[in-house]
Residue frames as a rotation matrix with the C-alpha (Angstrom) as fourth column:
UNK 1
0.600 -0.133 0.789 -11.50
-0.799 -0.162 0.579 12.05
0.051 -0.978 -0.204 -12.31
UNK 2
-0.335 -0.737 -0.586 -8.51
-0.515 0.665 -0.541 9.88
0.789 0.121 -0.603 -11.61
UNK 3
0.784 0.462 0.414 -9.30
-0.620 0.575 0.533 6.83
0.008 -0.675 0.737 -9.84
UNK 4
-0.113 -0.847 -0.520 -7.11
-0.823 0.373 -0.429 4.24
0.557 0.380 -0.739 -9.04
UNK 5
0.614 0.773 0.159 -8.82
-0.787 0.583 0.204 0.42
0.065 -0.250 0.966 -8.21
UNK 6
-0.535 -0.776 0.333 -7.39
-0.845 0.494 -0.206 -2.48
-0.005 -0.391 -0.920 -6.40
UNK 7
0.554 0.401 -0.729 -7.87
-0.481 0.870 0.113 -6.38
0.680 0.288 0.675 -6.97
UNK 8
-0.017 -0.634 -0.773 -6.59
-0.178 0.763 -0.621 -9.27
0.984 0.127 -0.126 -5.92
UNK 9
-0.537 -0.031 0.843 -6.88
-0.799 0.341 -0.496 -9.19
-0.273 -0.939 -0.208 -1.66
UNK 10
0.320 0.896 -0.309 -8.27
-0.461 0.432 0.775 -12.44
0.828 -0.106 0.551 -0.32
UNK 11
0.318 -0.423 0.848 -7.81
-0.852 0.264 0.452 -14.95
-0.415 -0.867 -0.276 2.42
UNK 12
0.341 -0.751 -0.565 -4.55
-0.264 0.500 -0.825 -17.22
0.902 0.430 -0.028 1.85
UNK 13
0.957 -0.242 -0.162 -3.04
0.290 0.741 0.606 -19.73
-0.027 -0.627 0.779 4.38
UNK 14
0.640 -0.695 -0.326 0.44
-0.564 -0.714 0.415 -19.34
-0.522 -0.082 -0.849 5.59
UNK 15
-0.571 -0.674 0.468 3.43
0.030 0.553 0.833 -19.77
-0.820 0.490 -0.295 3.05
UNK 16
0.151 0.144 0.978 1.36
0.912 0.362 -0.194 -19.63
-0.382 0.921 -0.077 0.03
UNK 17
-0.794 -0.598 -0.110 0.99
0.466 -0.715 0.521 -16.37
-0.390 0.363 0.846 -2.51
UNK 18
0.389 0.873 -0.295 -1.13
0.457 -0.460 -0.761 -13.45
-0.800 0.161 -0.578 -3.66
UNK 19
-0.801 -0.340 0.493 -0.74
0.587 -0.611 0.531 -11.24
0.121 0.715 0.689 -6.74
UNK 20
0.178 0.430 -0.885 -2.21
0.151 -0.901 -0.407 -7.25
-0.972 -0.061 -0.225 -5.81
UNK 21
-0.406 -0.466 0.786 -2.97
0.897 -0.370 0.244 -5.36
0.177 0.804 0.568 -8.91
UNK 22
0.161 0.415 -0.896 -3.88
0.443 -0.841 -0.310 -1.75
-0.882 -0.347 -0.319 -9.13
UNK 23
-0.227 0.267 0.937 -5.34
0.936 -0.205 0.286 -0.13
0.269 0.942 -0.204 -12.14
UNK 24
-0.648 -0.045 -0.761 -5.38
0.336 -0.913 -0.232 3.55
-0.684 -0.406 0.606 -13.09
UNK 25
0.064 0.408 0.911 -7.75
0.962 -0.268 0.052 5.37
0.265 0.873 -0.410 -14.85
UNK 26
0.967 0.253 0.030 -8.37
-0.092 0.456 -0.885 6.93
-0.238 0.853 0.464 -17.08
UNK 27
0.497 -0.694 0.521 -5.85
0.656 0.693 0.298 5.51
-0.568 0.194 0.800 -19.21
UNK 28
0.657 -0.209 0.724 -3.03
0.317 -0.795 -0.517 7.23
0.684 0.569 -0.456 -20.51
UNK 29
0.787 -0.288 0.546 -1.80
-0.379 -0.924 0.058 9.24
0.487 -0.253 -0.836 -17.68
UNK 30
-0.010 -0.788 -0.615 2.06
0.203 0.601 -0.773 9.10
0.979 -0.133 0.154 -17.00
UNK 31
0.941 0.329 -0.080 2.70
0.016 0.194 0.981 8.58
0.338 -0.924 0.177 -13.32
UNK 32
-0.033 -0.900 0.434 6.47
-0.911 -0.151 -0.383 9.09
0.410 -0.408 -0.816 -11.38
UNK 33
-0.813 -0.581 0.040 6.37
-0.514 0.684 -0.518 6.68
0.273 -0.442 -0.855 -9.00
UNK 34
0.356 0.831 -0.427 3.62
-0.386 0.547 0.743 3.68
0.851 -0.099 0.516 -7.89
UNK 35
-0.812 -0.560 0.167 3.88
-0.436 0.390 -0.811 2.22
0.389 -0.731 -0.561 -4.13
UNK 36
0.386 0.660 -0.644 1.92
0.211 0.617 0.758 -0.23
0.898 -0.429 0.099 -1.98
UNK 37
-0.516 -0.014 0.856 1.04
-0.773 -0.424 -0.473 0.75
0.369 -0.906 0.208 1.50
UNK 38
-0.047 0.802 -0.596 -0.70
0.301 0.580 0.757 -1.46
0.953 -0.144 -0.268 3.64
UNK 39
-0.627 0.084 0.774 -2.19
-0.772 -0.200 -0.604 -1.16
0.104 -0.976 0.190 7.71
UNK 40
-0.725 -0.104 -0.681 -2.70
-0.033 0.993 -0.116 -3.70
0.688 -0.062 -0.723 9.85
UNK 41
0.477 0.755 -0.449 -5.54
0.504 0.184 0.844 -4.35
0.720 -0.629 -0.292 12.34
UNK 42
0.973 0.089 -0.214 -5.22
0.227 -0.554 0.801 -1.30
-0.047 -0.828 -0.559 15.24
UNK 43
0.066 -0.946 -0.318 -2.27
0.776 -0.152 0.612 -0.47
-0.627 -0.287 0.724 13.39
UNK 44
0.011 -0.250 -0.968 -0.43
-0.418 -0.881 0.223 2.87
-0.908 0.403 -0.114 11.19
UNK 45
0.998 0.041 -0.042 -0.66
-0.056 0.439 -0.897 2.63
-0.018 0.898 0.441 7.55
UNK 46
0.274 -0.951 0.144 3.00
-0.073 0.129 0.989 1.56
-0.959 -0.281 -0.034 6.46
UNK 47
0.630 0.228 -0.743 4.90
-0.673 -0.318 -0.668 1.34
-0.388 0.920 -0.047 3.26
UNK 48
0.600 -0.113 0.792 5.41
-0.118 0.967 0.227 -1.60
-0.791 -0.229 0.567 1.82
UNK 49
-0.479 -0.835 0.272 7.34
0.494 0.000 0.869 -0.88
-0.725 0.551 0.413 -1.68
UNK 50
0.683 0.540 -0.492 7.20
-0.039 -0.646 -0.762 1.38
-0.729 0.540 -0.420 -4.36
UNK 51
-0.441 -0.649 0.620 8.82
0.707 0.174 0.685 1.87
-0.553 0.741 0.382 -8.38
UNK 52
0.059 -0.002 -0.998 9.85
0.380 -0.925 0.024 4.38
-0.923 -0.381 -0.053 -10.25
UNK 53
0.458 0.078 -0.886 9.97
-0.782 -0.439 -0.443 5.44
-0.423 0.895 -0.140 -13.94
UNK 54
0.136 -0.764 -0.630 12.80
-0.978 -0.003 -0.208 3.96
0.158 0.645 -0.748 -14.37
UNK 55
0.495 0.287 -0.820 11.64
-0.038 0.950 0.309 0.46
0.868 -0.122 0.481 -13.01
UNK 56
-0.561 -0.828 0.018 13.86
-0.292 0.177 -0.940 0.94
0.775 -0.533 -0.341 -9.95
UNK 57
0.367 0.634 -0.681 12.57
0.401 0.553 0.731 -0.90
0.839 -0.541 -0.051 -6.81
UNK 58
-0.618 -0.276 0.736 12.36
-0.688 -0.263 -0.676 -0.15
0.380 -0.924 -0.027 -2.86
UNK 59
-0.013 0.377 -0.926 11.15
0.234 0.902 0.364 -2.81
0.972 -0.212 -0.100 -0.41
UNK 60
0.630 0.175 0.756 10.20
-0.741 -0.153 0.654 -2.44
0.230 -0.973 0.034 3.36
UNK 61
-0.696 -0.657 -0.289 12.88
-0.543 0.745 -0.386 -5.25
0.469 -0.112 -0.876 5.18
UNK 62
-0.337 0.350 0.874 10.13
-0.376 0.801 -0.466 -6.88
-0.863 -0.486 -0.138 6.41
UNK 63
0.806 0.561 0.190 8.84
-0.052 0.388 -0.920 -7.76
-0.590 0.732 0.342 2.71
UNK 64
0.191 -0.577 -0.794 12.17
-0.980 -0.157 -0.122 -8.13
-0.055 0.801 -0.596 0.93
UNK 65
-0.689 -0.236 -0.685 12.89
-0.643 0.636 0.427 -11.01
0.335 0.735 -0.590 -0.85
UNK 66
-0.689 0.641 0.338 9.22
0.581 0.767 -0.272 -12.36
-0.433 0.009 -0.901 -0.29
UNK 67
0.540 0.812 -0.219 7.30
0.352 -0.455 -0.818 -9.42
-0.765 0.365 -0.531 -2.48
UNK 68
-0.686 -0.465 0.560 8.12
0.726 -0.379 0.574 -8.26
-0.055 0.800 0.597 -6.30
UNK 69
0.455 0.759 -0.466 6.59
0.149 -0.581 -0.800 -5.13
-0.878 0.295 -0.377 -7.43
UNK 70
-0.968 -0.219 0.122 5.88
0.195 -0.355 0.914 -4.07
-0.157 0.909 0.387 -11.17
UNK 71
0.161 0.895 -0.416 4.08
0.040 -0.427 -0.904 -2.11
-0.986 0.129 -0.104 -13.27
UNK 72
-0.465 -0.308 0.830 2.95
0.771 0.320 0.551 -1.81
-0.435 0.896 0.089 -16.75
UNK 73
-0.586 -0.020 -0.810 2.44
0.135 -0.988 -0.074 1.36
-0.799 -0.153 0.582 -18.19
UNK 74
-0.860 0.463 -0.213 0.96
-0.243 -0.005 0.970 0.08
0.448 0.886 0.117 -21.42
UNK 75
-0.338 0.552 -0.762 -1.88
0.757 0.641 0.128 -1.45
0.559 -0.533 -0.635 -18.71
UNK 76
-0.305 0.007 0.952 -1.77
-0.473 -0.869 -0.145 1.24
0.827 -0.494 0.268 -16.53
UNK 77
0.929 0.299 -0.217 -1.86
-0.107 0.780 0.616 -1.40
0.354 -0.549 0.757 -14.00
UNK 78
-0.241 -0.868 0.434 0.78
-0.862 -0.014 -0.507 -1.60
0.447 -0.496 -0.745 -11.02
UNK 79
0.680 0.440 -0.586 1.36
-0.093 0.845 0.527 -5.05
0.727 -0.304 0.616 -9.32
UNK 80
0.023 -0.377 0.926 2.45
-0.952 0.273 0.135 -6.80
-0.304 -0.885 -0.353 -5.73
UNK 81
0.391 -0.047 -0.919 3.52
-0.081 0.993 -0.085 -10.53
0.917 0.108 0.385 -6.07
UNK 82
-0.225 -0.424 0.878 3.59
-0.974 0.131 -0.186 -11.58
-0.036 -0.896 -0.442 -2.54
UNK 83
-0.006 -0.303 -0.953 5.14
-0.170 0.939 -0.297 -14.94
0.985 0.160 -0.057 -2.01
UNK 84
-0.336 -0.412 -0.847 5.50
0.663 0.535 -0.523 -16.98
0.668 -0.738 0.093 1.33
UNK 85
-0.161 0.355 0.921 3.06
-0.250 -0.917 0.310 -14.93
0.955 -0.180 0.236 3.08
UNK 86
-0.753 -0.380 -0.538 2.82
0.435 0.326 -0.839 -14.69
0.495 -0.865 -0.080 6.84
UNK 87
-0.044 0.570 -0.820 0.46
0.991 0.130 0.037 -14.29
0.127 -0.811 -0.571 9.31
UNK 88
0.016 0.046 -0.999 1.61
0.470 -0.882 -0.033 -10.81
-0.883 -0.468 -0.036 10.38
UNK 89
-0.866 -0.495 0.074 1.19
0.256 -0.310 0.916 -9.61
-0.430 0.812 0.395 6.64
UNK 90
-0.366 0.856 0.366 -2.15
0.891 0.209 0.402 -9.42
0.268 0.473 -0.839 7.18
UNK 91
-0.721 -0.104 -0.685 -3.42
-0.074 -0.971 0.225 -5.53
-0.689 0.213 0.693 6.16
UNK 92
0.623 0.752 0.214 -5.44
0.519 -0.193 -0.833 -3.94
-0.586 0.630 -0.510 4.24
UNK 93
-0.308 -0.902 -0.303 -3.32
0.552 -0.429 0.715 -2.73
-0.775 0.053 0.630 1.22
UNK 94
0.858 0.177 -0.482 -3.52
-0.168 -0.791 -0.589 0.71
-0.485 0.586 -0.649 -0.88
UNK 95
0.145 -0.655 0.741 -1.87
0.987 0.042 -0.156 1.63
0.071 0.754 0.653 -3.59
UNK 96
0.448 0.042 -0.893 -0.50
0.202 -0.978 0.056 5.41
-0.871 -0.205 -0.447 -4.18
UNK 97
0.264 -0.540 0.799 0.52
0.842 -0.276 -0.464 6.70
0.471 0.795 0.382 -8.06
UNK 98
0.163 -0.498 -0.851 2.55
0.227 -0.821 0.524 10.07
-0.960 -0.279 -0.021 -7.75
UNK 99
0.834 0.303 0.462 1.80
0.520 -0.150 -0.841 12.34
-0.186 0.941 -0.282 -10.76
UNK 100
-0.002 -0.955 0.297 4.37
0.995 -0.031 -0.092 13.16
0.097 0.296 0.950 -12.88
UNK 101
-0.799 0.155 0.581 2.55
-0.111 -0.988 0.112 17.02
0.591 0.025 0.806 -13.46
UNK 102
0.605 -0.463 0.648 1.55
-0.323 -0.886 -0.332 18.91
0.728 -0.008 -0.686 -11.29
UNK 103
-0.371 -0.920 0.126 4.15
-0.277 -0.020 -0.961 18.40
0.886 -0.391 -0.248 -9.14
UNK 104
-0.917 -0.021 0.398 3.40
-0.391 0.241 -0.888 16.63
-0.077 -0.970 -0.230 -5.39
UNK 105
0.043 0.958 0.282 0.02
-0.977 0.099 -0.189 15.33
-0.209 -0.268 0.941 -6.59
UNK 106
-0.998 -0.014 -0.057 -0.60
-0.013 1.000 -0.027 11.62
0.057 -0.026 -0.998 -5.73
UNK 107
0.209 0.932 -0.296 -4.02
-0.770 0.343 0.538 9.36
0.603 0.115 0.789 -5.71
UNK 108
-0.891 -0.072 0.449 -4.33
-0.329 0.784 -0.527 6.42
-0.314 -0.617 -0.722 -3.29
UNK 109
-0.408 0.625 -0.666 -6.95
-0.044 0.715 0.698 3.64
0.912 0.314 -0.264 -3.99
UNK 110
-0.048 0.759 0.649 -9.20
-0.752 -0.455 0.476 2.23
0.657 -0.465 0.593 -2.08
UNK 111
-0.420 -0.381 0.824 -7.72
-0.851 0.481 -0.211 -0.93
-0.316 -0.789 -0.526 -0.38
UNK 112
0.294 0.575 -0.764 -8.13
-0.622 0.722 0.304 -4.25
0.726 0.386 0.570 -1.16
UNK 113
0.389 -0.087 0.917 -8.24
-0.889 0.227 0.398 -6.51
-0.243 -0.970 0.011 2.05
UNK 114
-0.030 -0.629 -0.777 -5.20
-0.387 0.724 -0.571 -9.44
0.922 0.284 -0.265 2.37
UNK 115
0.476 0.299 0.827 -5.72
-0.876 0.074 0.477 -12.20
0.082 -0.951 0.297 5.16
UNK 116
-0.292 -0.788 -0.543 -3.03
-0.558 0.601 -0.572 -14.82
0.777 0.136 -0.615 6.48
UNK 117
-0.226 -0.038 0.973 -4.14
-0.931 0.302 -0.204 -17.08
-0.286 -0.952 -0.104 8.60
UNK 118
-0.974 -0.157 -0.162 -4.44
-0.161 0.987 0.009 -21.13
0.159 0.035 -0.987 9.10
């Protein structure tokens, strides 16, 4: 059964940084694309960025140039480096792999909880 297991949430002050990772098992399996989603308190989940085979990035404009995603395939293990974090950035955030076969099937973790506040 494919699982797929977030780390890294905790509670962080504004302006500092978190690193999200997200691990797939079982190991091995190749994956299209990897994104981070997150939802905020009495809010819609949203998508926060996401990379593709080919290492290409996408970024939400409210997280660009203050989050990096990557992933390592030899790890099976997709990451979120979020810098200069803000208040409103607090979410609970999922991950989502998209399998390469069969076509349209994804997996979503189970959330790992990120808090900004003074």
């Amino acid at each position: 059964q494919v699982q797929l297991v977030e780390s890294g949430g905790g509670l962080v002050q504004p302006g500092e940084s978190l690193k999200l990772s997200c691990t797939a098992s079982p190991s091995g399996l190749s994956w299209d694309s990897m994104g981070w989603y997150r939802q905020p308190p009495g809010k819609e989940r949203e998508w926060v960025a996401d990379i593709d085979r080919s290492a290409t990035e996408n970024y939400a404009a409210s997280v660009r140039g203050r989050f990096a995603i990557s992933r390592d395939n030899t790890k099976d293990t997709m990451y979120l480096q979020m810098y200069n974090l803000r208040p409103e950035d607090t979410a609970v955030y999922y991950c989502k792999a998209v399998a390469i076969f069969p076509p349209g099937t994804f997996f979503w973790g189970q959330g790992t909880q990120v808090t900004v506040s003074s």
